[in-house]
C-alpha positions in Angstrom: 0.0 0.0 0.0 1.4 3.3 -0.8 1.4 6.1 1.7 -0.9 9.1 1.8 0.8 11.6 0.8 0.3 15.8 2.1 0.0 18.4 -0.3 2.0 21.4 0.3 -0.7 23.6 0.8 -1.6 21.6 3.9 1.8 21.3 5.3 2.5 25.5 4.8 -1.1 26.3 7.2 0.3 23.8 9.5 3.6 25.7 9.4 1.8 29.1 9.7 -0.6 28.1 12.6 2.7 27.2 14.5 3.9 30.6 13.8 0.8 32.1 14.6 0.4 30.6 18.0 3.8 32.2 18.9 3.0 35.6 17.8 -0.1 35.0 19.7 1.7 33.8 22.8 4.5 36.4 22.7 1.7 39.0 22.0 0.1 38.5 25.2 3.2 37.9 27.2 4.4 41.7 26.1 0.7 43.0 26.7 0.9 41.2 30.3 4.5 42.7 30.9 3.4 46.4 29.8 0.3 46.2 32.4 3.1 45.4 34.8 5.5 48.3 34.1 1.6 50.5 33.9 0.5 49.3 37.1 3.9 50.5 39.1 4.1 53.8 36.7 0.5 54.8 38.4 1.4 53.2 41.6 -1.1 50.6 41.2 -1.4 47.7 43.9 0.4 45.1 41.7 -0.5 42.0 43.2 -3.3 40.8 41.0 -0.9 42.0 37.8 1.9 39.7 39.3 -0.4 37.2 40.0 -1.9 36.7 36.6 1.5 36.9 34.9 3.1 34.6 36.9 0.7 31.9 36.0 -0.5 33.0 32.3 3.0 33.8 31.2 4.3 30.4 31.9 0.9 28.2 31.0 0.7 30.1 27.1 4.8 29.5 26.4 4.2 25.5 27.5 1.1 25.4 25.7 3.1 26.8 22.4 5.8 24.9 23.2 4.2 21.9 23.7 2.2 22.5 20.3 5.4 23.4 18.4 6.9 19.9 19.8 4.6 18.0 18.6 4.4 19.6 15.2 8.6 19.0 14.7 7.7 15.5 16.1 5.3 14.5 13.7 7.1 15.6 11.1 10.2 13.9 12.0 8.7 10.4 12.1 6.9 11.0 8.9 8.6 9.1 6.0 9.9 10.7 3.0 7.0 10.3 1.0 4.9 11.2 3.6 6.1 14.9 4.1 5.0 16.2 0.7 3.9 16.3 -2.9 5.9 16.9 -5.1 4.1 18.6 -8.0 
């Protein structure tokens, strides 16, 4: 049996959902940093600011990385024929 094969079309939105889930996830890791610096500029109480970054920041980087992983992964283990078409 021969193996299915992916177009390329397929394979470049996979590549640029992976690259969109880090501009996403950097995105709102700068957004969460600047409502840091905000909060001390206006002499905010920062403690729900340093809460919420201290667990959002870390929970959206794994989940990308985690996604990202899984995406080299799955390529990697894919056969030759596998990865492509060639037109």
């Amino acid at each position: 049996m021969e193996p299915v094969r992916t177009p390329r079309w397929i394979y470049v939105l996979q590549v640029a959902s992976v690259g969109m889930i880090w501009v996403f996830v950097l995105s709102i890791s700068l957004w969460i940093l600047n409502l840091l610096q905000l909060s001390h500029r206006l002499h905010d109480v920062p403690s729900a600011s340093i809460g919420i970054s201290i667990v959002a920041i870390p929970v959206f980087l794994t989940g990308a990385s985690v996604l990202t992983y899984v995406f080299v992964g799955l390529q990697r283990d894919a056969e030759p024929g596998e990865r492509e078409e060639k037109p």
